[in-house]
MINU-517706 format. One line per 8 residues: number of its first residue (from 1); their letters; for each residue x, y, z of N, C-alpha, C. Coordinates in nm, 2 decimals. Each point is the difference from the previous one (the first is absolute). Layout:
BEGIN
NUM	a	X:Y:Z:X:Y:Z:X:Y:Z ~ ...;
end
This chain:
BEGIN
1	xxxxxxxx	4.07:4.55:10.85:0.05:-0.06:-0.12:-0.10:-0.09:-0.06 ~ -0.03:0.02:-0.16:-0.07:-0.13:-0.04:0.04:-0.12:-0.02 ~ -0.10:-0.09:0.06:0.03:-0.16:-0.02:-0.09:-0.08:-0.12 ~ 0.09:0.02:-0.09:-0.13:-0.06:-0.12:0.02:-0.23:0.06 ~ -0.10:0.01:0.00:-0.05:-0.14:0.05:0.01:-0.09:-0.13 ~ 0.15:-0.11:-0.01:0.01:-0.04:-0.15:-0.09:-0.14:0.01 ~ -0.11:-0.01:-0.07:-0.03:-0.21:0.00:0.07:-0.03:-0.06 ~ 0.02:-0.13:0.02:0.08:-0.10:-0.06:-0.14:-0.07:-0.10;
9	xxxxxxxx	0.11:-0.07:-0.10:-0.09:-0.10:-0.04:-0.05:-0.13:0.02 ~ -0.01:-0.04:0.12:-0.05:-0.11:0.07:-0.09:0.12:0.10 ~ -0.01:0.09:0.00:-0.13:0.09:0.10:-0.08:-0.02:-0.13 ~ 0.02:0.07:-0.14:-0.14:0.03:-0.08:0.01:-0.09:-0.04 ~ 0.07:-0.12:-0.01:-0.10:-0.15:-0.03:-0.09:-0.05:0.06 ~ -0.08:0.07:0.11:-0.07:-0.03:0.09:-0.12:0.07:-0.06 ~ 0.01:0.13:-0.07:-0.15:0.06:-0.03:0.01:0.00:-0.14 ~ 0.11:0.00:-0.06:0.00:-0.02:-0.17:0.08:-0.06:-0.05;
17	xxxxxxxx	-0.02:-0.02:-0.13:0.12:-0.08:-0.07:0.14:0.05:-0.01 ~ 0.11:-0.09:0.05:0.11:0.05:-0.04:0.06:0.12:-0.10 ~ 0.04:0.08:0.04:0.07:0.09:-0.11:0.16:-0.09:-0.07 ~ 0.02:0.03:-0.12:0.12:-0.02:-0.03:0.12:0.11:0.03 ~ 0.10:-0.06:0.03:0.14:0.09:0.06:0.01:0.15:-0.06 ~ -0.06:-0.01:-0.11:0.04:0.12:-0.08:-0.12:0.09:0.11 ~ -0.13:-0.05:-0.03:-0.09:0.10:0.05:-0.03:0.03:0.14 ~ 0.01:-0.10:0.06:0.12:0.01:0.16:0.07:0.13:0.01;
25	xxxxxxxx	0.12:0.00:-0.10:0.11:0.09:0.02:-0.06:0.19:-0.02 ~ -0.09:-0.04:-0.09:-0.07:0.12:-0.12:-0.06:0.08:0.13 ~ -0.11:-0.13:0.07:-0.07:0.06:0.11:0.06:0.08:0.11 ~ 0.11:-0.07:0.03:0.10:0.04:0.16:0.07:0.17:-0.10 ~ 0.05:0.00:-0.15:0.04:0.09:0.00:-0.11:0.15:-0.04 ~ -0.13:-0.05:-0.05:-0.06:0.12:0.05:-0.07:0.01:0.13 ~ -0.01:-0.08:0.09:-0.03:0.10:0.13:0.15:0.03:0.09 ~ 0.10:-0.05:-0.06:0.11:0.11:0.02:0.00:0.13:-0.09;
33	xxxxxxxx	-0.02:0.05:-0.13:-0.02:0.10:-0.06:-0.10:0.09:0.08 ~ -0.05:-0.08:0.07:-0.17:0.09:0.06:0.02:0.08:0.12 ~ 0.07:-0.11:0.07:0.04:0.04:0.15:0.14:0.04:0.03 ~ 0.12:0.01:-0.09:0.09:0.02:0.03:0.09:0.16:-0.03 ~ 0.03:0.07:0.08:0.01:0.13:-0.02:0.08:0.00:-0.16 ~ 0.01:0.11:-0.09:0.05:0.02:-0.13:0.11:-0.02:0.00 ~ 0.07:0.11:0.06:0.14:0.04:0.05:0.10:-0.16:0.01 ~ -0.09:-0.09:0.08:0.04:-0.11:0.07:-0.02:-0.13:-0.16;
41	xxxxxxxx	-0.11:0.03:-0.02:0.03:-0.12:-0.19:0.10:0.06:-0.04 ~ 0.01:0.13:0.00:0.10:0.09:-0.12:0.11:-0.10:0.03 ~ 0.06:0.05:0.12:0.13:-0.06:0.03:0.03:-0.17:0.00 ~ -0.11:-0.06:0.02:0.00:-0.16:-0.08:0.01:-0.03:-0.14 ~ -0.07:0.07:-0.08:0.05:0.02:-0.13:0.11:0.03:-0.09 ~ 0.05:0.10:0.13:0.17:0.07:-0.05:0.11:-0.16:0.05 ~ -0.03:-0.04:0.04:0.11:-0.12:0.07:-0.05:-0.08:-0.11 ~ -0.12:-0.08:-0.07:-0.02:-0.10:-0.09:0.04:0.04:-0.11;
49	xxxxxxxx	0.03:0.17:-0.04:0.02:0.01:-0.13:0.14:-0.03:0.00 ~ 0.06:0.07:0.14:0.13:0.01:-0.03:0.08:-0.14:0.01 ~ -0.08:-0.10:0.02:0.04:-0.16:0.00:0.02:-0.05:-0.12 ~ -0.14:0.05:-0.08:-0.04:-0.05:-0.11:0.14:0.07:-0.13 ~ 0.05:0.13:0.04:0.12:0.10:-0.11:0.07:-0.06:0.04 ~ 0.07:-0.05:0.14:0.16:-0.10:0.01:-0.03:-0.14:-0.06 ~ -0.10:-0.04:-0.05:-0.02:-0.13:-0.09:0.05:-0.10:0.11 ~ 0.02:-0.01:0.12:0.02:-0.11:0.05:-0.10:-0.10:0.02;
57	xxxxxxxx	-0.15:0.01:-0.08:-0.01:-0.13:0.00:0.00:-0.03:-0.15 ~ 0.09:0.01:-0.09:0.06:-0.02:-0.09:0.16:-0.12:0.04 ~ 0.03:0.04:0.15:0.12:-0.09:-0.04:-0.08:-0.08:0.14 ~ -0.12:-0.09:0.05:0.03:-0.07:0.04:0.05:-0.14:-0.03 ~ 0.02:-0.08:0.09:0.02:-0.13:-0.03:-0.06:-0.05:-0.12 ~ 0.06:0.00:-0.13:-0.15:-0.05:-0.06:0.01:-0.20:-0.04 ~ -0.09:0.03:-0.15:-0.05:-0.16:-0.02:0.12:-0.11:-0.05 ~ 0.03:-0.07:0.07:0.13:-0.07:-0.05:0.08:-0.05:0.07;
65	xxxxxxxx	0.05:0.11:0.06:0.08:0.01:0.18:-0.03:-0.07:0.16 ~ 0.12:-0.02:0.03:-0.04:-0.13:0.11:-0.03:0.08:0.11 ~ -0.08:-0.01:0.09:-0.05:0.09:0.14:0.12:-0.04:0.10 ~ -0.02:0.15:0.05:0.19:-0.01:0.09:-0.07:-0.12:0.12 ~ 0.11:-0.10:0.07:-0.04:-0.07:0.07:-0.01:0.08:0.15 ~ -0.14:-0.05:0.04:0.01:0.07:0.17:-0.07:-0.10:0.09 ~ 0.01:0.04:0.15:-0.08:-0.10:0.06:-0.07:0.15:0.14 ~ -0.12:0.00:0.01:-0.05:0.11:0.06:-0.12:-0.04:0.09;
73	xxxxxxxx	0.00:0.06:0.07:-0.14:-0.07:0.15:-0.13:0.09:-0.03 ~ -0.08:-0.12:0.02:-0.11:-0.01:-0.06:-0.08:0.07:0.14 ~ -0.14:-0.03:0.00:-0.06:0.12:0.10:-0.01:-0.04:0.14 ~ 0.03:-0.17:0.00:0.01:-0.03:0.13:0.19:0.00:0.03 ~ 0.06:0.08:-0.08:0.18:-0.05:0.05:0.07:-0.12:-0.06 ~ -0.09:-0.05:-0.12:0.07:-0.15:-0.03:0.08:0.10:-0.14 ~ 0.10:-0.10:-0.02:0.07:0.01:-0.15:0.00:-0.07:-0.11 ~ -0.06:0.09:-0.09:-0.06:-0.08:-0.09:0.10:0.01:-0.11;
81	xxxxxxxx	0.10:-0.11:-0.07:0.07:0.04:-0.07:-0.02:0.04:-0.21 ~ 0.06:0.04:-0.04:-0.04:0.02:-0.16:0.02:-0.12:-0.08 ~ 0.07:-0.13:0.03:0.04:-0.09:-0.06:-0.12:-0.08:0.07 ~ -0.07:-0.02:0.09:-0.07:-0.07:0.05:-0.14:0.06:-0.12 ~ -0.04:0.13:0.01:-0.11:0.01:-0.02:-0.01:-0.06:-0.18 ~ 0.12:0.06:-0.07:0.02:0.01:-0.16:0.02:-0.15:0.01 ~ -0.08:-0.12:0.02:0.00:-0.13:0.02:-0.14:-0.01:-0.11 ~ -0.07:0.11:0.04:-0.08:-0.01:-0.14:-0.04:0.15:-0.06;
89	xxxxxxxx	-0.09:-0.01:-0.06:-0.02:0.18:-0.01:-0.01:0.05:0.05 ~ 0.02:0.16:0.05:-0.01:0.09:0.12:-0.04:0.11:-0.06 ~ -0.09:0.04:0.05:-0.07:0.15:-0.02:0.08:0.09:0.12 ~ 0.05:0.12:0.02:0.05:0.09:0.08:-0.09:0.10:-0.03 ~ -0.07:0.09:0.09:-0.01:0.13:0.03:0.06:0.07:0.05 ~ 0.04:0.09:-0.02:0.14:0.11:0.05:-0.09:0.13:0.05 ~ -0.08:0.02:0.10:-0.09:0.09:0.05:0.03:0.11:0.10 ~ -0.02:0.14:0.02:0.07:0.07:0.06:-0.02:-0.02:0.17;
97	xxxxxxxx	-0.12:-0.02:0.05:-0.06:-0.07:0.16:-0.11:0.03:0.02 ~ -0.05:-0.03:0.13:-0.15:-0.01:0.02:-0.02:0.12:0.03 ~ 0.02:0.10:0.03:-0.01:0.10:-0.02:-0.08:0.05:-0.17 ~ 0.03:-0.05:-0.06:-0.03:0.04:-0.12:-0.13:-0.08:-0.10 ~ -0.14:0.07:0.02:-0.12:-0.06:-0.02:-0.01:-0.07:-0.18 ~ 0.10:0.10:-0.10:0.03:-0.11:-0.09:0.08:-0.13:0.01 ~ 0.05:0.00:0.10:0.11:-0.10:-0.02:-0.09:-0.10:0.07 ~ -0.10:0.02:0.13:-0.08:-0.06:0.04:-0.09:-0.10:-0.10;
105	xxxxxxxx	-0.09:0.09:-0.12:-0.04:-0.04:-0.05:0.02:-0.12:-0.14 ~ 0.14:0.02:-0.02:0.07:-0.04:-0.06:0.04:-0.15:0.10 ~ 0.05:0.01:0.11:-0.01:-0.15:0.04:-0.19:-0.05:0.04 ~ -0.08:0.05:0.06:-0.07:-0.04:-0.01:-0.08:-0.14:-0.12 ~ 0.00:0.16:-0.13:0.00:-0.09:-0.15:0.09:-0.16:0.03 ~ 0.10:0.04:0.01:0.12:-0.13:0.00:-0.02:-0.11:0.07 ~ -0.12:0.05:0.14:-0.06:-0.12:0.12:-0.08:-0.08:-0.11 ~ -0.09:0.08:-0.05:-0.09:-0.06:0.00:0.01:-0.10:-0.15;
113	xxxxxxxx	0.09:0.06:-0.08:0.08:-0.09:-0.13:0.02:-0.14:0.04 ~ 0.07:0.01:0.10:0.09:-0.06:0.11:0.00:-0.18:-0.06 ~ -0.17:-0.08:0.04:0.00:-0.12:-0.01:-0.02:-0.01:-0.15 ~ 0.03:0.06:-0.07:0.03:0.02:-0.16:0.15:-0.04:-0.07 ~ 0.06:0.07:0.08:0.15:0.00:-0.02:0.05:-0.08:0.08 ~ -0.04:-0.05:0.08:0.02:-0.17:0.05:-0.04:-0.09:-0.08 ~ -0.09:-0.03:-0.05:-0.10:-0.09:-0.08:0.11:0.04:-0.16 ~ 0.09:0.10:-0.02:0.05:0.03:-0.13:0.14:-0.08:0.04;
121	xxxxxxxx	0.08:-0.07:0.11:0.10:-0.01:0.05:0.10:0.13:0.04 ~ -0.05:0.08:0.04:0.05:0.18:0.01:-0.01:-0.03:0.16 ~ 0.15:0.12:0.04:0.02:0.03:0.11:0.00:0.18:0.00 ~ -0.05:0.00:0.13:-0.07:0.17:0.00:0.11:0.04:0.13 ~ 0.05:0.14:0.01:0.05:0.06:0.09:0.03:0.13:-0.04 ~ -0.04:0.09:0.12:-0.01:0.15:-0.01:0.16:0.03:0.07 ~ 0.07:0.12:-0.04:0.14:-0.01:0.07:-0.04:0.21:0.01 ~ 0.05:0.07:0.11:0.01:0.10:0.03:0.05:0.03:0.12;
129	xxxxxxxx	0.02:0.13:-0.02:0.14:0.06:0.10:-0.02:-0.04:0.12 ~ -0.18:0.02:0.07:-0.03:0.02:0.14:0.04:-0.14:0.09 ~ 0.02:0.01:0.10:0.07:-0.07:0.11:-0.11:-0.13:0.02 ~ 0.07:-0.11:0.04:-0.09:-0.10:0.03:-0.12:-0.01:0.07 ~ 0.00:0.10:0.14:-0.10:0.04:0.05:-0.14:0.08:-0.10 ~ 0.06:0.03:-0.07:-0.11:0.10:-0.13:-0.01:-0.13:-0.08 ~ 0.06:-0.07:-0.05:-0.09:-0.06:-0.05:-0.08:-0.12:0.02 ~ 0.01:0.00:0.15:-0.05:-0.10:0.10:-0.14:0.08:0.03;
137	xxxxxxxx	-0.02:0.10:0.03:-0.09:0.10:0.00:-0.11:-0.03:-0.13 ~ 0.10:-0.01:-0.11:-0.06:0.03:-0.12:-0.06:-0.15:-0.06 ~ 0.06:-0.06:0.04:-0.05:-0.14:-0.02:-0.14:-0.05:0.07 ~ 0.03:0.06:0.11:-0.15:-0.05:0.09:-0.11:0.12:-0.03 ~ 0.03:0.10:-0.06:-0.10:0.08:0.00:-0.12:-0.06:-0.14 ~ 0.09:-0.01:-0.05:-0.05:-0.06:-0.16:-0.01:-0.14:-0.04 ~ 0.02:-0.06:0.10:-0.02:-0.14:0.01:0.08:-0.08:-0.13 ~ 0.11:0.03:-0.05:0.09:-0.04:-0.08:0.06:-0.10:-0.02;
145	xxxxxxxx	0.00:-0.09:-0.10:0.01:-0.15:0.01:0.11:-0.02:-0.07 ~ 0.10:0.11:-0.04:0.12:-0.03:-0.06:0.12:0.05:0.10 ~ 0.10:-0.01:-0.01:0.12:0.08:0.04:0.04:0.12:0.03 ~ 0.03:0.08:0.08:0.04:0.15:-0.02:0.11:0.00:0.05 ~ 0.08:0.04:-0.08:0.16:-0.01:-0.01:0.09:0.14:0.04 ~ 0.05:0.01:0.09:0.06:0.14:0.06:0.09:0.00:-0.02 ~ 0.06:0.12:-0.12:0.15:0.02:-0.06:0.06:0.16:0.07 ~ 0.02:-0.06:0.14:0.08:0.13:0.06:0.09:0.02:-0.12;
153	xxxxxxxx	0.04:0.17:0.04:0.01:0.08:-0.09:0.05:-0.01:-0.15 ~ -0.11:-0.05:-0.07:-0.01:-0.03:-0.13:0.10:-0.10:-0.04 ~ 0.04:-0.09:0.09:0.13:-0.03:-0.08:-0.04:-0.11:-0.15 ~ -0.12:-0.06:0.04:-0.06:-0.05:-0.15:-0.05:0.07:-0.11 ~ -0.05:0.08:0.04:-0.07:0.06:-0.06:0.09:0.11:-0.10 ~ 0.10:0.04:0.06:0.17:0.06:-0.10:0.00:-0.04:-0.04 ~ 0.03:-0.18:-0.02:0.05:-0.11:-0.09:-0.10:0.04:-0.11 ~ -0.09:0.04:0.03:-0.09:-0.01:-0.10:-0.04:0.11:-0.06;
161	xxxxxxxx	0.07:0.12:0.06:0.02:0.12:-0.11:-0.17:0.09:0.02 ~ -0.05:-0.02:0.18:-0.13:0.06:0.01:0.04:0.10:0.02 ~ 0.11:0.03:0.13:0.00:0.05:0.11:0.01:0.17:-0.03 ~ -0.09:0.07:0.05:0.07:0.21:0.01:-0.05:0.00:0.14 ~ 0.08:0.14:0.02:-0.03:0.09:0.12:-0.08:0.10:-0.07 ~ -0.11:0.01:0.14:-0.11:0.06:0.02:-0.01:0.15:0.01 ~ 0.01:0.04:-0.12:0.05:0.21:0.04:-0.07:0.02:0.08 ~ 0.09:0.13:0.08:-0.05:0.08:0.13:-0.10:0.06:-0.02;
169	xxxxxxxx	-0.06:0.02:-0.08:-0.18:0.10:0.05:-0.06:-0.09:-0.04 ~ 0.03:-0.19:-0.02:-0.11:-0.09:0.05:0.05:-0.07:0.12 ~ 0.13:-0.01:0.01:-0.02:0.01:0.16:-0.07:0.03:0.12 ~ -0.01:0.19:-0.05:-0.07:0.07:0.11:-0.14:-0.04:-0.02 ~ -0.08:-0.07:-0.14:-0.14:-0.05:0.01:-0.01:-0.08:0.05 ~ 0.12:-0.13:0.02:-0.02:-0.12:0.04:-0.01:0.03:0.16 ~ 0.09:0.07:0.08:-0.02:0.03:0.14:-0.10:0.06:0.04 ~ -0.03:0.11:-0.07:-0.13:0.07:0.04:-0.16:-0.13:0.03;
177	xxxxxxxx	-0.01:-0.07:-0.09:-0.09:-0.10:0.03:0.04:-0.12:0.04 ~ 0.14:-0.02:0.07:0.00:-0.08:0.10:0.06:-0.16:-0.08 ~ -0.02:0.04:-0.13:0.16:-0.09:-0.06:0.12:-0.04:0.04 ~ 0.03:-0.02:0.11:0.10:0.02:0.06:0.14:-0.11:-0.09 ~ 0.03:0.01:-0.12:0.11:-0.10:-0.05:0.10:-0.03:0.12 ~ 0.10:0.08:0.02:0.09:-0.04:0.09:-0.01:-0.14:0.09 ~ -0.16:0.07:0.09:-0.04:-0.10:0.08:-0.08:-0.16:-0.06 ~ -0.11:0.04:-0.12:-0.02:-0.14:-0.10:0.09:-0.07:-0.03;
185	xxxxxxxx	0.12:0.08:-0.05:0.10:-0.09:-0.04:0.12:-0.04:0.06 ~ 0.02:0.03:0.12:0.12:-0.02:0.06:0.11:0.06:-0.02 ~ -0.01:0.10:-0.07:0.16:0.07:-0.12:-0.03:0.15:0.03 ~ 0.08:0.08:0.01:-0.01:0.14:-0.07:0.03:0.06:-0.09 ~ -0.03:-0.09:-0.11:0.06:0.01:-0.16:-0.13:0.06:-0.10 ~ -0.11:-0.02:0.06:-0.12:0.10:-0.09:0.02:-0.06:-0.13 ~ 0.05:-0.13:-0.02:0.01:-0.05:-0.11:-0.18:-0.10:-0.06 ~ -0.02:-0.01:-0.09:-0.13:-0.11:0.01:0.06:-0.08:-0.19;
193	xxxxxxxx	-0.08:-0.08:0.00:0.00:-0.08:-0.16:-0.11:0.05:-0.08 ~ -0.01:0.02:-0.14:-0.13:0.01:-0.05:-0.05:-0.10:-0.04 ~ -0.13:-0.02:0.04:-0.06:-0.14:0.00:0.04:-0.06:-0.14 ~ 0.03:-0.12:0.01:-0.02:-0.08:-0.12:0.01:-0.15:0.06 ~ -0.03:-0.06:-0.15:-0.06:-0.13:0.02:0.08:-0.10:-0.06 ~ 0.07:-0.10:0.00:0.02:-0.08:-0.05:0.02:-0.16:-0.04 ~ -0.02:-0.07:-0.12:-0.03:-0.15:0.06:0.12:-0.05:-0.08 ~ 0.06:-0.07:0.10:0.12:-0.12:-0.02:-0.04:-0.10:-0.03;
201	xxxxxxxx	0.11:-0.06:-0.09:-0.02:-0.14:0.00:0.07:-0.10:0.10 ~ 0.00:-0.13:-0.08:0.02:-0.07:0.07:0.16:0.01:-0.02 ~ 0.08:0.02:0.13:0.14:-0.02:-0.02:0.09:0.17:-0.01 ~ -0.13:0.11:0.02:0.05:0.12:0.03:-0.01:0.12:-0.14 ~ -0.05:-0.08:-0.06:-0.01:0.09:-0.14:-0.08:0.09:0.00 ~ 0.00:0.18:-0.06:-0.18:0.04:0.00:-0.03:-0.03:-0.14 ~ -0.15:0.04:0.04:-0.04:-0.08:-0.09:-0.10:0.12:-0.07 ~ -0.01:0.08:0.14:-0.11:0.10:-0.03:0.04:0.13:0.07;
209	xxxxxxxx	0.01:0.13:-0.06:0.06:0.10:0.15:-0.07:0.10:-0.07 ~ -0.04:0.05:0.10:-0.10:0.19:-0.01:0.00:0.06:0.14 ~ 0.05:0.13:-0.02:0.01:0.09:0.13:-0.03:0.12:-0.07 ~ -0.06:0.11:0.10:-0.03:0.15:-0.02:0.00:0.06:0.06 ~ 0.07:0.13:0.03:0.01:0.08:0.09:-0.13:0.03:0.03 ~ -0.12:0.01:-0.11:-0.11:0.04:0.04:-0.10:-0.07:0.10 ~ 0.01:-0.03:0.16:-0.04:-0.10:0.07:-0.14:-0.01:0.01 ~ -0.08:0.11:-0.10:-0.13:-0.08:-0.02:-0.05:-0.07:-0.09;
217	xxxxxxxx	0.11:-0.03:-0.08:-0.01:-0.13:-0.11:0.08:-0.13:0.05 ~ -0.07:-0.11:-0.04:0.03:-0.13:0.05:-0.05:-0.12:-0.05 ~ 0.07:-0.12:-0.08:-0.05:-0.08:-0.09:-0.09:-0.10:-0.01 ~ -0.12:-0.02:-0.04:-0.12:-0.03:0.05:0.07:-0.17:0.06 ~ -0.10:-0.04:0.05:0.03:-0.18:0.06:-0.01:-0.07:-0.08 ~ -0.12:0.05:-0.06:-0.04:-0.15:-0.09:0.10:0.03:-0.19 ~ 0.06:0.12:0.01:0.10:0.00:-0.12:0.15:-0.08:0.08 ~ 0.02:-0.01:0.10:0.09:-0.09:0.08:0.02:-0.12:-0.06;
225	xxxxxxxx	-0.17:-0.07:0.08:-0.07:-0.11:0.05:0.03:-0.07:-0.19 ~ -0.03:0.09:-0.10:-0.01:-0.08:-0.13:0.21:0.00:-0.07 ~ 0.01:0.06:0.10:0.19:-0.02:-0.06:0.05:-0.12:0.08 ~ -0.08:-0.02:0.17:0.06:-0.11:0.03:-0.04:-0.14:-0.06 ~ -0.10:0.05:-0.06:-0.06:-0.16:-0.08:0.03:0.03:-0.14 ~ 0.03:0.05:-0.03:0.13:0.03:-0.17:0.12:-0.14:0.04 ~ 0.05:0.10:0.12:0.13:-0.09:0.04:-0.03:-0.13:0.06 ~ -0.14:-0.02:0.05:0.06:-0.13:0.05:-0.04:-0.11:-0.11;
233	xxxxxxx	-0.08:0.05:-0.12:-0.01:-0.06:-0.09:0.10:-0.04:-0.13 ~ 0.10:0.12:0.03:0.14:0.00:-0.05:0.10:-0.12:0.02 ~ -0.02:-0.02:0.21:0.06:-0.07:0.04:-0.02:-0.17:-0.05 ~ -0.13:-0.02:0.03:-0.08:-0.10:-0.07:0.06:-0.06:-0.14 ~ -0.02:0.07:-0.12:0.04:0.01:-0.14:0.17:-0.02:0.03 ~ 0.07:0.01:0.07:0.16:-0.01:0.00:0.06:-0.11:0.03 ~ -0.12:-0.10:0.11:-0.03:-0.12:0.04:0.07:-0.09:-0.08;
end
């Protein structure tokens, strides 16, 4: 079986300059175009389209609405609650798992934002299906300096209007290379979220919300990074 070998972007900040998230994503999805059987994109594309015709990300949570309250264990088992964090602004990533070299790259971007959105008064945390141990895995692999937030079986991520099941002939893709959901996620619900992102305010409000079925698109950092300093300039001026 092929193993396409993904860098991160803290590997090619070592021989070149940073890429931005977009070209990150651009890059990982053409040497998936390159290396990945047809048959097998086909059937990835038939599930994004058919996300994109039920419009559900049309009805997520959107801008205005208070984030459902939860409290969920972070990658060493602690509980991190939603009233604690929405204490100031909160950025959420809603990512499918480590398994998934976009979603990788997508937090990576987010590491390295990171002492940015501290320095903006912003709180950062990634929340997805896989089990504590996965994102304990995933935290140390990537050397991750925010949160990873494990929402056994979607139950946040519903609130938030991400959640589908995984049709059966991407199931059989995901087993065949060793995807194993069931076991990532602790559930046999084949269910996952489509990534999205969102930033709270202070006291639970969004402020900002974008999701796509299409999981190789994902909202650059530094268009984030300039909404959390909108807002905390906002906050300032309210003073």
């Amino acid at each position: 079986m092929l193993r396409v070998k993904w860098r991160g972007l803290e590997e090619a900040a070592e021989s070149q300059p940073v890429a931005t998230l977009k070209e990150e994503l651009e890059s990982r999805k053409a040497l998936t175009e390159k290396y990945v059987p047809a048959e097998t994109l086909a059937i990835h594309r038939r599930t994004v389209e058919g996300l994109h015709s039920s419009g559900m990300a049309d009805r997520i949570l959107p801008v205005g609405d208070q984030i459902p309250t939860f409290d969920l264990p972070d990658q060493n088992g602690n509980l991190l609650s939603s009233a604690e964090l929405a204490k100031g602004n909160l950025l959420i990533c809603f990512f499918r798992g480590r398994w998934c070299p976009f979603c990788v790259a997508q937090l990576e971007a987010m590491n390295r934002a990171f002492p940015q959105i501290q320095a903006s008064g912003g709180t950062l945390v990634g929340i997805s299906p896989q089990t504590v141990k996965q994102s304990f895995f995933m935290h140390d692999q990537y050397h991750l300096r925010f949160s990873l937030l494990s929402d056994s079986g979607n139950q946040v991520a519903r609130q938030f209007g991400l959640v589908y099941r995984v049709p059966a002939e991407q199931q059989a893709i995901y087993s065949r290379t060793f995807t194993n959901l069931p076991f990532i996620n602790g559930d046999s619900s084949w269910e996952l979220p489509i990534p999205a992102t969102y930033l709270v305010g202070k006291g639970g409000a969004i402020k900002f919300a974008a999701a796509n079925p299409d999981y190789t698109l994902r909202p650059e950092p530094a268009d984030l990074l300039t909404l959390l300093s909108e807002e905390k300039g906002q906050e300032k001026a309210e003073v």
